[in-house]
PAZAPA-4460 file (N, C-alpha, C; in steps of 0.05 Angstrom, whole numbers, plus 32768, in hexadecimal, padded with zeros to 4 digits):
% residues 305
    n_x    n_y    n_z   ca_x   ca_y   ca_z    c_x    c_y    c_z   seq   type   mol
   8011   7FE8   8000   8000   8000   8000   8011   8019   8000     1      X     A
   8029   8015   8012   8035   8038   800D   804B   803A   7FF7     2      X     A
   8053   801D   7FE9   805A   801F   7FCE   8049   802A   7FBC     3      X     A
   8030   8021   7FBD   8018   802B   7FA6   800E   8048   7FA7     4      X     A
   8013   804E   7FC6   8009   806E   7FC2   8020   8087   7FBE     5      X     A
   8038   8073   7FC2   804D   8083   7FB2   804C   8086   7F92     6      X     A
   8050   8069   7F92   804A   8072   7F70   8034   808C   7F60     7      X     A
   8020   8085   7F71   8007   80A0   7F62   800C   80B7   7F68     8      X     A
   8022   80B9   7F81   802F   80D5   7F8C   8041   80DD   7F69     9      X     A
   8052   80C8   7F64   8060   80D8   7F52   8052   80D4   7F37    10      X     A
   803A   80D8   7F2E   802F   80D7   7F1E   801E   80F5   7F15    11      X     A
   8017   80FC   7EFD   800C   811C   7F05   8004   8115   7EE6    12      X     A
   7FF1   812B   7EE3   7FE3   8120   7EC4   7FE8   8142   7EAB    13      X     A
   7FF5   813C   7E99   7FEF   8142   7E83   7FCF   815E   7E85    14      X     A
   7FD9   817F   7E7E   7FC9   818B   7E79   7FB8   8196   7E60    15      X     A
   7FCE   818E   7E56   7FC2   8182   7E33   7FB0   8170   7E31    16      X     A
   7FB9   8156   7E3E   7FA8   813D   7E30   7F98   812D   7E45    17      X     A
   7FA3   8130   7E5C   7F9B   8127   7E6E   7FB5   8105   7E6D    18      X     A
   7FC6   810A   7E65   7FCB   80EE   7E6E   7FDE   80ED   7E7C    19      X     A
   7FE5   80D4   7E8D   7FF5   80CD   7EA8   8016   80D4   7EA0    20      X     A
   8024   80E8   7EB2   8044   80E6   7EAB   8052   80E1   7EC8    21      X     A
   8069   80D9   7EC7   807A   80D4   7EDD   807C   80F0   7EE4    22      X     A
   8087   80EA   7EF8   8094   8113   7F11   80A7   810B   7F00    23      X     A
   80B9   8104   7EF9   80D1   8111   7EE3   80CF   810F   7EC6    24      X     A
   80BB   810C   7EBE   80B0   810A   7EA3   80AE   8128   7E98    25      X     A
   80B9   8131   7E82   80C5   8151   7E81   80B1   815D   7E60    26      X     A
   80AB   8143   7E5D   8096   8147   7E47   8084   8132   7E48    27      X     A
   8069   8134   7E3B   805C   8126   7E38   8058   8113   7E2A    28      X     A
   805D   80FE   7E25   805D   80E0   7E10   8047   80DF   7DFC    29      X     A
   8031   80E7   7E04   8015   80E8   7DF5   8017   80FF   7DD9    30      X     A
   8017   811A   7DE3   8014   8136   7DDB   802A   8145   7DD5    31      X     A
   8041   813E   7DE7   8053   814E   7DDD   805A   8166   7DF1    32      X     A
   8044   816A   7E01   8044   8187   7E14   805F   818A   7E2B    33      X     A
   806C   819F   7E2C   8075   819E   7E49   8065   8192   7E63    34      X     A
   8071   8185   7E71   806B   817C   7E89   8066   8195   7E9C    35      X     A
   8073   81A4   7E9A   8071   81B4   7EBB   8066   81D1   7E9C    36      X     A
   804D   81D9   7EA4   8046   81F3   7E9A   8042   8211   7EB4    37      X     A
   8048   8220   7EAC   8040   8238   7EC1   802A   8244   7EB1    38      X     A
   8024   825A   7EC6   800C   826F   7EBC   801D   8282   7EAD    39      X     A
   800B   8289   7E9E   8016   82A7   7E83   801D   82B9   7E96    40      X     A
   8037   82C7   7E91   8038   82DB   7E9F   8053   82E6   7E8B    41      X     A
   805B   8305   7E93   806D   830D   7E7D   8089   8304   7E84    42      X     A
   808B   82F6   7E9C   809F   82E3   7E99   80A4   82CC   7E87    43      X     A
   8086   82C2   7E89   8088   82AA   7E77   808B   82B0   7E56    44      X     A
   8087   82C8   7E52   807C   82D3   7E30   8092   82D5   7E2E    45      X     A
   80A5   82EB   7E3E   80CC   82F1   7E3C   80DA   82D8   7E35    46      X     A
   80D0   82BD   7E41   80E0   82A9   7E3E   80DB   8299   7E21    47      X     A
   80BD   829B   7E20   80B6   828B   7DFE   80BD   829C   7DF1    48      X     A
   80C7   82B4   7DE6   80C3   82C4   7DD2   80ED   82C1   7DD2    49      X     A
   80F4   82C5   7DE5   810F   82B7   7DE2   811F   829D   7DD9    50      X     A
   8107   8292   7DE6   8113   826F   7DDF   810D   8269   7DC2    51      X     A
   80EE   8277   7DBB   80E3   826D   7DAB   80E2   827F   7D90    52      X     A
   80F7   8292   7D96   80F4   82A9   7D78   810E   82A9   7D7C    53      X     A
   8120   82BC   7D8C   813C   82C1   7D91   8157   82A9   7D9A    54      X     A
   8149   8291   7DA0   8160   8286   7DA3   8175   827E   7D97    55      X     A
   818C   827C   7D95   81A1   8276   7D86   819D   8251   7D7E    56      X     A
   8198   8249   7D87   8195   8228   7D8B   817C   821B   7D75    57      X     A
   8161   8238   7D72   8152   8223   7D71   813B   823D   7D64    58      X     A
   812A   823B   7D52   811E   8253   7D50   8124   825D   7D3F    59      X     A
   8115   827B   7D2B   8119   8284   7D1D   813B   8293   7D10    60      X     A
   814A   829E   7D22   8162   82A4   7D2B   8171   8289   7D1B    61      X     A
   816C   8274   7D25   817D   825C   7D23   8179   824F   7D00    62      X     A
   815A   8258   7CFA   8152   8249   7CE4   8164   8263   7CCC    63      X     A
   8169   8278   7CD8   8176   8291   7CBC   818E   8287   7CC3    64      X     A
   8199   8283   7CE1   81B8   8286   7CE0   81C4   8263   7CC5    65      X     A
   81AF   8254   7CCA   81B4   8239   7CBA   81AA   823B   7C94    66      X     A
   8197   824F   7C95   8193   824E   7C78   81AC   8267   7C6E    67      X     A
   81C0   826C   7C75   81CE   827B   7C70   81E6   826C   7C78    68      X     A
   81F0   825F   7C7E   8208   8249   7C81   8208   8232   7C7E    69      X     A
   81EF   8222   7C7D   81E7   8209   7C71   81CB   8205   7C6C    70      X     A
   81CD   8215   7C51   81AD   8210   7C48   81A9   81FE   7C42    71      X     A
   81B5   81E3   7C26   81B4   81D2   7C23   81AE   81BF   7C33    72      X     A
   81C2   81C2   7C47   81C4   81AA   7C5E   81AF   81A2   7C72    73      X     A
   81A3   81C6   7C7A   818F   81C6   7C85   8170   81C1   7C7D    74      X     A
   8171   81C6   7C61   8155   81BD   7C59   8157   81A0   7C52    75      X     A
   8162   8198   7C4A   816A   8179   7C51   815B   8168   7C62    76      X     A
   8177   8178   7C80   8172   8171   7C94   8151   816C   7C97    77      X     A
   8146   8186   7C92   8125   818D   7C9E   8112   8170   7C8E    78      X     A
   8113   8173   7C75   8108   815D   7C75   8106   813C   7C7A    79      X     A
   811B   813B   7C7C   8128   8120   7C87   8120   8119   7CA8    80      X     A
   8110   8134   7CB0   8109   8136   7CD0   8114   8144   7CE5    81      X     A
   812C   8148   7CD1   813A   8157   7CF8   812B   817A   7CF8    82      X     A
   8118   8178   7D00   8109   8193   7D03   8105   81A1   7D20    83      X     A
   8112   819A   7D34   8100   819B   7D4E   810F   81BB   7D4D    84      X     A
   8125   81BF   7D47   8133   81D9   7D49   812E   81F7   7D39    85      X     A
   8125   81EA   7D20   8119   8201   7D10   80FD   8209   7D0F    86      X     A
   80FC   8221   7D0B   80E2   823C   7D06   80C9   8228   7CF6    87      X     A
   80B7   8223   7CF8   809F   821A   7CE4   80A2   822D   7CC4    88      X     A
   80AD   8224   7CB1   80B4   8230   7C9A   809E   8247   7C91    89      X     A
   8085   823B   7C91   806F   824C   7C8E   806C   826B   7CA6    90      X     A
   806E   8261   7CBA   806C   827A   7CCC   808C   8281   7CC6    91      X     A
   80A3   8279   7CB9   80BA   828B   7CBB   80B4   829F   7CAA    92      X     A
   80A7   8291   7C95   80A1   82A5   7C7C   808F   82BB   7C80    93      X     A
   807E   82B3   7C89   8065   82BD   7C9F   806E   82E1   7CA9    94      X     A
   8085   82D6   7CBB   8095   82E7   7CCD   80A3   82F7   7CBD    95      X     A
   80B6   82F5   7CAA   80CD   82FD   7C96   80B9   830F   7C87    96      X     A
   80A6   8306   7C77   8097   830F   7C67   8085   832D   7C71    97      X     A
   807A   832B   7C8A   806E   833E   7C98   8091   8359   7CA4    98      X     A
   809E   8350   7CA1   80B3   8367   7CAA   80BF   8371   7C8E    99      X     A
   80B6   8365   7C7B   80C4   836F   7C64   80A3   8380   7C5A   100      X     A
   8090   8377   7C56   8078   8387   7C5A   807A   83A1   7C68   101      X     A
   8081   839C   7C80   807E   83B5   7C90   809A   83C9   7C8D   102      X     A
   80AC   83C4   7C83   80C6   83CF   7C72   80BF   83E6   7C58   103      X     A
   80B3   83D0   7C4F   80A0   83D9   7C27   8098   83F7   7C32   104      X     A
   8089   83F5   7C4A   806A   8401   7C50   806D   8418   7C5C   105      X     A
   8087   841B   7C6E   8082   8434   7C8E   80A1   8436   7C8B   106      X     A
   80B6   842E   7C76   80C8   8437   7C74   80D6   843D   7C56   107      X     A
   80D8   8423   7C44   80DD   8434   7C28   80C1   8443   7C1F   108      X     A
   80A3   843B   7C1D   8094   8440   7C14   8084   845E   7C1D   109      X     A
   808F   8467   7C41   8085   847A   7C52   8064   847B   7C59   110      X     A
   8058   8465   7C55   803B   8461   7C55   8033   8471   7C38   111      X     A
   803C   846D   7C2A   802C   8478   7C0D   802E   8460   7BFC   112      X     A
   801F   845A   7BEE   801B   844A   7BD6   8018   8454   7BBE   113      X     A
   801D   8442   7BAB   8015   8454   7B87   7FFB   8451   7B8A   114      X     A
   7FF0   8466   7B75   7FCE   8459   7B69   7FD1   844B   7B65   115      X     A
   7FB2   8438   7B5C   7FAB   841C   7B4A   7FA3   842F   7B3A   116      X     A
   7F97   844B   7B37   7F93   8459   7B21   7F93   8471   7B29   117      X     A
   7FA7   8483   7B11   7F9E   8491   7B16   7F8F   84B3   7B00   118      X     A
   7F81   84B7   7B13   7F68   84D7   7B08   7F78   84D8   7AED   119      X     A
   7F93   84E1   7AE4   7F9A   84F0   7AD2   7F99   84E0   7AB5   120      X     A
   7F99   84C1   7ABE   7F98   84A8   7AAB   7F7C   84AF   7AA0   121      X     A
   7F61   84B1   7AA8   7F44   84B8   7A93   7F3B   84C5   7AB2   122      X     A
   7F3F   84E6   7AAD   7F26   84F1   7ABF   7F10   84EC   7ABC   123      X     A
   7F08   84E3   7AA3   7EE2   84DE   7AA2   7EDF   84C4   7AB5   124      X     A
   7EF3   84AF   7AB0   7EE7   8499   7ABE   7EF6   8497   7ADE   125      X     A
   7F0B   84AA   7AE2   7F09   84AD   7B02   7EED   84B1   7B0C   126      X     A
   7EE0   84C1   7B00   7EBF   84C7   7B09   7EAC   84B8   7B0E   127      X     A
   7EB8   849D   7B07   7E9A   8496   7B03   7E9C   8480   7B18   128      X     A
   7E84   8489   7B2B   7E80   8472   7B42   7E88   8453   7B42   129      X     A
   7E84   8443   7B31   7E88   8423   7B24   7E9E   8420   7B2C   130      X     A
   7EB4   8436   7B1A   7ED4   842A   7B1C   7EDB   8439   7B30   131      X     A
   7ED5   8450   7B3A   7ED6   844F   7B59   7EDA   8439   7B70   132      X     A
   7EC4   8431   7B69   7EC3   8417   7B7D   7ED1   83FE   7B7F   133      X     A
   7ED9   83FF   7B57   7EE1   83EB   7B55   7F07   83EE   7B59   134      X     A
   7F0D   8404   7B50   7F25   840B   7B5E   7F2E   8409   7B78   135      X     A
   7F1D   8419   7B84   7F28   8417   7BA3   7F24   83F1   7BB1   136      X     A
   7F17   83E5   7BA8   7F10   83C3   7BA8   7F31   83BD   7BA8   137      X     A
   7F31   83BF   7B8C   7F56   83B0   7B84   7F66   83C2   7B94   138      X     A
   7F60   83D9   7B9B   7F7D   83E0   7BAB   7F7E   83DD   7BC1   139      X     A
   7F6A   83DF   7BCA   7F6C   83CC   7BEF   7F79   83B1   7BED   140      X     A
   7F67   839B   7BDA   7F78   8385   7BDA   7F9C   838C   7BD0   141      X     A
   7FA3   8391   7BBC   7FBA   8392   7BBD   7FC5   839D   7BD1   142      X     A
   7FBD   83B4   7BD7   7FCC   83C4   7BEA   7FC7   83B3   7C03   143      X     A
   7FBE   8399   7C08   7FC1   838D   7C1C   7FD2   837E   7C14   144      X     A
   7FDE   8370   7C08   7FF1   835C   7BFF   8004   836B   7BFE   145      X     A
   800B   8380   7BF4   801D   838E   7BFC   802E   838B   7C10   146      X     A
   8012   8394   7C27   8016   8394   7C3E   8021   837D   7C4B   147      X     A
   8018   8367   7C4E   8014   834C   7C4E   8024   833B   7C3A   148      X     A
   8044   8348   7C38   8051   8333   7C21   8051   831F   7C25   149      X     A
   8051   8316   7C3E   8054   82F7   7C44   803C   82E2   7C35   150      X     A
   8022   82F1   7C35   800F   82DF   7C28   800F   82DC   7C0F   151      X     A
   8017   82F7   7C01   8026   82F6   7BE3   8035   82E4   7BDB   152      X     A
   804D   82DA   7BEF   805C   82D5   7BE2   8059   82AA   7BE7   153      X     A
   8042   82A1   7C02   803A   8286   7BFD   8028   8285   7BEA   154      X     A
   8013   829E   7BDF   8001   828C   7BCD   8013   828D   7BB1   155      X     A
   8031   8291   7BAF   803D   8293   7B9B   804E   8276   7B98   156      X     A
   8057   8270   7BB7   8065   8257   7BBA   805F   823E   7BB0   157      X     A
   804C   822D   7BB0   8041   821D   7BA0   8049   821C   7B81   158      X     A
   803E   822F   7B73   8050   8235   7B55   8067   8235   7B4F   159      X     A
   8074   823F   7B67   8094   823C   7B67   80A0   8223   7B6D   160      X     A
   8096   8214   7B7F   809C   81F4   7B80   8093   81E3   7B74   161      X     A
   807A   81EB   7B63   8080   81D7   7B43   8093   81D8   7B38   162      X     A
   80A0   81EE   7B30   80B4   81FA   7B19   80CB   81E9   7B2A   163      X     A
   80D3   81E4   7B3B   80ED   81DA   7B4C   80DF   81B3   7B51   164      X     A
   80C8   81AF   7B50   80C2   8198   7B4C   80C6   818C   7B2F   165      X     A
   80BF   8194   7B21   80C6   818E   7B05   80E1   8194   7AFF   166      X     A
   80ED   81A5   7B09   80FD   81AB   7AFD   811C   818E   7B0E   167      X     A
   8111   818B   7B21   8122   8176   7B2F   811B   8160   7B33   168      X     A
   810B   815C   7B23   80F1   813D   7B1F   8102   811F   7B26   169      X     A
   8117   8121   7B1D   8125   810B   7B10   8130   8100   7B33   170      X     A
   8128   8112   7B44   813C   8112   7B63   8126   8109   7B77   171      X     A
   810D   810A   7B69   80F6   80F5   7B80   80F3   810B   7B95   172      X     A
   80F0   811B   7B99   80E4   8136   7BB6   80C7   812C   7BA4   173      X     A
   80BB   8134   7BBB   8099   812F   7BBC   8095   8155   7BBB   174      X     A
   8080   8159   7BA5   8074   8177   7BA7   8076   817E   7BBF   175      X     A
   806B   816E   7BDA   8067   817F   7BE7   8078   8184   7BFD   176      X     A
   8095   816E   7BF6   80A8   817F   7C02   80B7   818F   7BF0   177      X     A
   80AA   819A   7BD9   80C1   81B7   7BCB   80B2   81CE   7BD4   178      X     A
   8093   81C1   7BE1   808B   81D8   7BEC   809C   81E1   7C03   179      X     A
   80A3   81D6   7C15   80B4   81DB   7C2C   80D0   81EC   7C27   180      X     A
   80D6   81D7   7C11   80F6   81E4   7C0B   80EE   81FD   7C00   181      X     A
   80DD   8207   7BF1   80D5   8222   7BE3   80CE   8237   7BF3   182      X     A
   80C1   822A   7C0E   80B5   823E   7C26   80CD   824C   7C3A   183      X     A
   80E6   822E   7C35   8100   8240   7C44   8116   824E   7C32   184      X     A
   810E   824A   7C1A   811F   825A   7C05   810E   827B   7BFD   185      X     A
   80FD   827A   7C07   80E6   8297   7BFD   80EE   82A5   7C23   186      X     A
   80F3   8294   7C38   80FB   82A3   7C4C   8115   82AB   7C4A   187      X     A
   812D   8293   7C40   8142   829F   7C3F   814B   82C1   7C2F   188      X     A
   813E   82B4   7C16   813D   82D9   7C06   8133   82DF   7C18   189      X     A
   8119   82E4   7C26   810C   8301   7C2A   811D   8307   7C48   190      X     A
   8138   82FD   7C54   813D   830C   7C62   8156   831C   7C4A   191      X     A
   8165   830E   7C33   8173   8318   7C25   8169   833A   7C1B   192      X     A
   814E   8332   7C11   8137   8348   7C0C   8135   835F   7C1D   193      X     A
   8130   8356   7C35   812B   836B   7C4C   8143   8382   7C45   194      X     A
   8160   836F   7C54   817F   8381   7C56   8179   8393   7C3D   195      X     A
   817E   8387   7C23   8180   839A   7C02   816A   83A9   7C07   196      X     A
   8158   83AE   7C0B   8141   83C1   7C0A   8147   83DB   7C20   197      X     A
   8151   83CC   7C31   8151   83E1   7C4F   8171   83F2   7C45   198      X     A
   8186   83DF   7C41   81A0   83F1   7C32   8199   8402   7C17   199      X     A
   818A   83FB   7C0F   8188   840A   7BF1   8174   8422   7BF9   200      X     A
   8164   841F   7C11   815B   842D   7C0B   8163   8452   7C23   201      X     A
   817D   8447   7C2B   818A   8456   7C3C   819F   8462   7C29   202      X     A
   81A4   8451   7C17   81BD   845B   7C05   81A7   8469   7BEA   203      X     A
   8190   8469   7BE7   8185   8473   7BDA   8190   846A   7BBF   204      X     A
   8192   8451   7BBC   818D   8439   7BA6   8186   8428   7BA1   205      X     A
   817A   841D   7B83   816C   8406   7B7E   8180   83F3   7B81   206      X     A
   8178   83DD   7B9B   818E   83CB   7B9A   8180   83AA   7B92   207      X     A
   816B   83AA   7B7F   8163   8392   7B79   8170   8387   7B69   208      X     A
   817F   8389   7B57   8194   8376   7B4A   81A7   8371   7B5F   209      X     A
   81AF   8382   7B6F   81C3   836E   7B8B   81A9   8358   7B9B   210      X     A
   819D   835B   7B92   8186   8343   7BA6   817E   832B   7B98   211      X     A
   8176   8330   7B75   817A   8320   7B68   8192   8305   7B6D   212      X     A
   81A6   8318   7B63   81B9   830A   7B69   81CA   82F7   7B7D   213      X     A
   81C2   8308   7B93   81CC   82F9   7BAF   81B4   82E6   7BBA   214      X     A
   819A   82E3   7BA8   8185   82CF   7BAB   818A   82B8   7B9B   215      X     A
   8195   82BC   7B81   8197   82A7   7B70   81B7   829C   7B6F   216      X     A
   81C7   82A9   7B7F   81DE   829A   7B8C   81D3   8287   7BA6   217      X     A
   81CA   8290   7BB8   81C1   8286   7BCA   81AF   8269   7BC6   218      X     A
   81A0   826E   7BAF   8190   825C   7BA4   81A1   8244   7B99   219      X     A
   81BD   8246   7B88   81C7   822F   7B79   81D5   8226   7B9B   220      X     A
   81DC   8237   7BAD   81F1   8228   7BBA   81DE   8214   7BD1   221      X     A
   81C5   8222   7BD3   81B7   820B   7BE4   81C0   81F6   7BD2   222      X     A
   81B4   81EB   7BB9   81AC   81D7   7BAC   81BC   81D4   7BAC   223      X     A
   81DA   81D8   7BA8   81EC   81CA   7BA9   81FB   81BA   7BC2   224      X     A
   81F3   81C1   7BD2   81F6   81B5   7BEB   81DC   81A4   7BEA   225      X     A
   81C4   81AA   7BE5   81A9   8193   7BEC   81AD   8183   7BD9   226      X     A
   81B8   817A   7BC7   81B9   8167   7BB7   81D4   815C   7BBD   227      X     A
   81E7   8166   7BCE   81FF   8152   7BD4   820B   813E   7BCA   228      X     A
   8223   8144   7BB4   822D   8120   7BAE   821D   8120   7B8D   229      X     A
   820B   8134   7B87   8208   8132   7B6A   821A   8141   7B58   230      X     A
   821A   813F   7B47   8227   8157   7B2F   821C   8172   7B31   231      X     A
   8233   8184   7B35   822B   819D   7B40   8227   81B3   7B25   232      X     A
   822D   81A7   7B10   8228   81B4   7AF9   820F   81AA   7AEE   233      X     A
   8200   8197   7AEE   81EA   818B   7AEA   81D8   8193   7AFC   234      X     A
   81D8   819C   7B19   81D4   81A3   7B37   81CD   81CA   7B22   235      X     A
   81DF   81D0   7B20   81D7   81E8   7B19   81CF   81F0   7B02   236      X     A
   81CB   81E5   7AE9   81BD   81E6   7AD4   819F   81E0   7ADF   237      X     A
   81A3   81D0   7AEA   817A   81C6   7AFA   816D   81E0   7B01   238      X     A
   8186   81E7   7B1D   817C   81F6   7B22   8175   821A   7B16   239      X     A
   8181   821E   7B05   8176   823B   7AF0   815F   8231   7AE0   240      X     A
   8163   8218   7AD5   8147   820A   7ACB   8127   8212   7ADE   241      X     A
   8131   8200   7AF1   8118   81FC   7B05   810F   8229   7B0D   242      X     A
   8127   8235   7B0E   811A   824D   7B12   810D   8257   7AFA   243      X     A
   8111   8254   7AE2   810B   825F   7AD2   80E8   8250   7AD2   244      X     A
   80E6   8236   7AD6   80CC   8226   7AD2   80C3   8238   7AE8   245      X     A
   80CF   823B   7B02   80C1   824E   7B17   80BC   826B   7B11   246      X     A
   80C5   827E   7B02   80BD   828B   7AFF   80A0   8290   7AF3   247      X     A
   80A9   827C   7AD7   8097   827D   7AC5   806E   8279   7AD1   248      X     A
   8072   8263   7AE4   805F   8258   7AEC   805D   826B   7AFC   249      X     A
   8064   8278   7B12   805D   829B   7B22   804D   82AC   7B15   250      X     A
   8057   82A9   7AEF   8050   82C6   7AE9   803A   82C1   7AE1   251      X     A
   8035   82AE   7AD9   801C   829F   7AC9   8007   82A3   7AE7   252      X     A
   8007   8298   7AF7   7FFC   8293   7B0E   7FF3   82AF   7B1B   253      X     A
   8003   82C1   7B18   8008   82E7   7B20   7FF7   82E9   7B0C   254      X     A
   7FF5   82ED   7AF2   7FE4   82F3   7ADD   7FC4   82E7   7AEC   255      X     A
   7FC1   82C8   7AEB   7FA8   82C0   7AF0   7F9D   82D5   7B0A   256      X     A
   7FAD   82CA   7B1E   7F9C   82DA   7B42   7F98   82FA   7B2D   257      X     A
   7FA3   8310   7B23   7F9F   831C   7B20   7F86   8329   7B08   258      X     A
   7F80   8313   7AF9   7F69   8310   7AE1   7F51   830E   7AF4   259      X     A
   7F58   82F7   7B05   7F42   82EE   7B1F   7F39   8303   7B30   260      X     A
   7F4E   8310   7B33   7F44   832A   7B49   7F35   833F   7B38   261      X     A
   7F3A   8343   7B27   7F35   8358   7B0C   7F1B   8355   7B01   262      X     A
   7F15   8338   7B00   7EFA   832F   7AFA   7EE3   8336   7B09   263      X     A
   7EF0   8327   7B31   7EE0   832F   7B3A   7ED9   834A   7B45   264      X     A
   7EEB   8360   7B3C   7EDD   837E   7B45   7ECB   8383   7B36   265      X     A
   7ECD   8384   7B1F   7EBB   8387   7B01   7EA7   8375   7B08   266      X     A
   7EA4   835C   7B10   7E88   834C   7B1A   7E78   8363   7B37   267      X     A
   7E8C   836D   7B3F   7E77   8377   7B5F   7E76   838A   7B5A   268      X     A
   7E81   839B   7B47   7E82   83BD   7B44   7E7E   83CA   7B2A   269      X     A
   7E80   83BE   7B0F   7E8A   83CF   7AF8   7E67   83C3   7AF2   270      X     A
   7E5C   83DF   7AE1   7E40   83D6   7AD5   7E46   83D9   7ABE   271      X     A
   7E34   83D2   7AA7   7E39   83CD   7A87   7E45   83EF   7A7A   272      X     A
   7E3C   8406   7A89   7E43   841D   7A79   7E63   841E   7A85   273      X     A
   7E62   8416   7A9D   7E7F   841B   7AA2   7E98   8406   7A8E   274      X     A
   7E92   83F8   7A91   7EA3   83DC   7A77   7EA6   83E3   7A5D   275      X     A
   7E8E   83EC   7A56   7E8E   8404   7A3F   7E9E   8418   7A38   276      X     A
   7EA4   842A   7A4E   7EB5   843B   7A54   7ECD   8434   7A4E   277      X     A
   7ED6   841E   7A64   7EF6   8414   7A70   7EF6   840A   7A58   278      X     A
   7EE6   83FE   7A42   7EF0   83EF   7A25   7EFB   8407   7A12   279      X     A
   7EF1   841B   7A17   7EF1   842D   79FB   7F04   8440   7A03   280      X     A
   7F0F   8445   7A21   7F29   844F   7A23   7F3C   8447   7A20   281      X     A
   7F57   845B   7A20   7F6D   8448   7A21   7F74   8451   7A3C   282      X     A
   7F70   8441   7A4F   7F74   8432   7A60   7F88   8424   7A70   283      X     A
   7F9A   8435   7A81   7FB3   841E   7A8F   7FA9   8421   7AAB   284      X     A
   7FAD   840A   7AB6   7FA6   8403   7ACE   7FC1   83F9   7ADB   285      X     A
   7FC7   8404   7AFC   7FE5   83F6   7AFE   7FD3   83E0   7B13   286      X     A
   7FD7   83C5   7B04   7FCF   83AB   7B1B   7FE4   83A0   7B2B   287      X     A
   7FF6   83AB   7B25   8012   83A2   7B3B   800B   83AC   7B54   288      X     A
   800F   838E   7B65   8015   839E   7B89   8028   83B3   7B8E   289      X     A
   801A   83CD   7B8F   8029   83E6   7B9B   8046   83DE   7BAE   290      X     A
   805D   83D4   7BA7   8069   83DA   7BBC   807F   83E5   7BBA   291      X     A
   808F   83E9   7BA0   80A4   83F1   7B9D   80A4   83F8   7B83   292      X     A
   80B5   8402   7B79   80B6   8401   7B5C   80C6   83EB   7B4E   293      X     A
   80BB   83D9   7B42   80C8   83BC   7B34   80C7   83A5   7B52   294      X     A
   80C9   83AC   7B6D   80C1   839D   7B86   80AE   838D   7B7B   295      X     A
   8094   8396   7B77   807C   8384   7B75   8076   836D   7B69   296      X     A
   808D   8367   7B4D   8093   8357   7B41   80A8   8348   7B48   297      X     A
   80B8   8356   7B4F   80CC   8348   7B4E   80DA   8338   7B70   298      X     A
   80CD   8349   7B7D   80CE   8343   7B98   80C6   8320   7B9A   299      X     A
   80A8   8320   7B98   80A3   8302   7B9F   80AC   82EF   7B8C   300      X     A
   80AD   82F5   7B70   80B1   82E0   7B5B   80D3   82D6   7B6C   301      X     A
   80E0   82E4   7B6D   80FB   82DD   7B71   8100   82DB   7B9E   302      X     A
   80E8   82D6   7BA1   80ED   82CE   7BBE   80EB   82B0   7BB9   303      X     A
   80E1   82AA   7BA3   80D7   8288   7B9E   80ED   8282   7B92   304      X     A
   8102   827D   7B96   8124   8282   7B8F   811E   826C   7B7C   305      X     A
***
């Protein structure tokens, strides 16, 4: 009897799942949860936002310091499983994407944006209520993506890891891990992205051909490390191939979302005299996401390295 009520002494249950762990059981076997949790307090927030964003070991910090000294190795690594140390690729991008957003927006951009149209292009049809409506429609959305590069630049990712699926077919990756490798190669540029934007725009220069370039170096030397032990001249012919299939499929895909969006303002806003109108002028409309000049294009196509 006072063996048995020892035992249930060192026994304590799981606040996740409810299930039974030893007093030195430091995680949970079922769920995964820490064993010992405290109450929220800004102690506790100081310590996750350290461990879990800032640490050198493990975390966002750890996932740039590695795609920048062993990209190859490490995306590799990631799929093969050893993940417990790196950022969730989607929220890295997530994260990267929203500081280069907010860069575009409150520092090169000063909170101003271009028109989607503008008055001096047809004063008659600035006037007219329809494309009123239907203007300011597309420029909120864009001018939220803008905002929001990060979402820009996953509903682009997909397109981009066909072009790198096909284009490396012969090597057996499953689509939907080039989705992965594509989600840490679109984070690696966009911290490349961030630095060139923030220097160029202190030195009061266009520095996107230095970003190009230090993207699509960055790009052959992962693959040349993630393919290890192959022909590195075969390794890099693939890979200008596979970008060029990635571009291609971006622009095509940029073209459609943007026909789609275009369609549907003209379905909720444009009436038959207005269509009338927009047909019989000549007519330029800028449908590029406001964010830079040549940025809008060129920014996400080439974050999908």
């Amino acid at each position: 009897m006072k063996k048995t009520f020892t035992m249930q002494n060192e026994r304590k249950l799981c606040r996740n799942c409810g299930q039974h762990l030893l007093i030195d059981q430091k995680f949970c076997p079922t769920c995964g949860q820490k064993a010992d949790t405290e109450r929220i307090d800004f102690h506790f927030l100081i310590h996750e936002i350290q461990h879990g964003i800032f640490h050198v070991d493990k975390g966002i910090l750890y996932s740039i310091k590695m795609l920048f000294t062993k990209p190859g190795h490490t995306i590799r690594e990631y799929l093969e499983g050893r993940r417990k140390n790196h950022f969730k690729p989607v929220l890295f991008v997530v994260i990267l994407g929203t500081l280069c957003g907010l860069l575009n927006h409150f520092v090169i951009e000063n909170g101003e944006r271009e028109k989607f149209f503008e008055e001096e292009d047809d004063p008659q049809l600035a006037e007219n209520p329809d494309f009123i409506n239907m203007s300011d429609f597309l420029e909120n959305i864009i001018g939220w993506f803008a905002d929001h590069l990060a979402f820009l630049i996953l509903l682009m990712i997909p397109a981009a890891a066909l072009g790198f699926y096909l284009g490396f077919r012969k090597y057996r990756l499953y689509y939907a891990e080039w989705l992965v490798v594509m989600t840490f190669l679109a984070g690696q540029a966009l911290v490349v992205y961030f630095f060139t934007e923030l220097i160029g725009h202190f030195m009061d220069r266009d520095l996107m051909g230095l970003f190009l370039l230090i993207a699509m170096s960055l790009n052959i030397w992962t693959f040349l490390q993630f393919f290890k032990g192959k022909s590195k001249k075969i390794i890099i012919i693939r890979t200008l191939w596979s970008n060029f299939l990635s571009f291609t499929f971006t622009f095509f895909y940029v073209m459609f979302l943007s026909l789609t969006l275009l369609l549907v303002a003209i379905v909720m806003y444009a009436s038959d005299e207005t269509l009338e109108q927009m047909s019989s002028d000549d007519l330029e409309i800028n449908i590029n996401p406001p964010i830079k000049k040549d940025s809008a294009a060129a920014a996400p196509q080439n974050l999908n390295p």
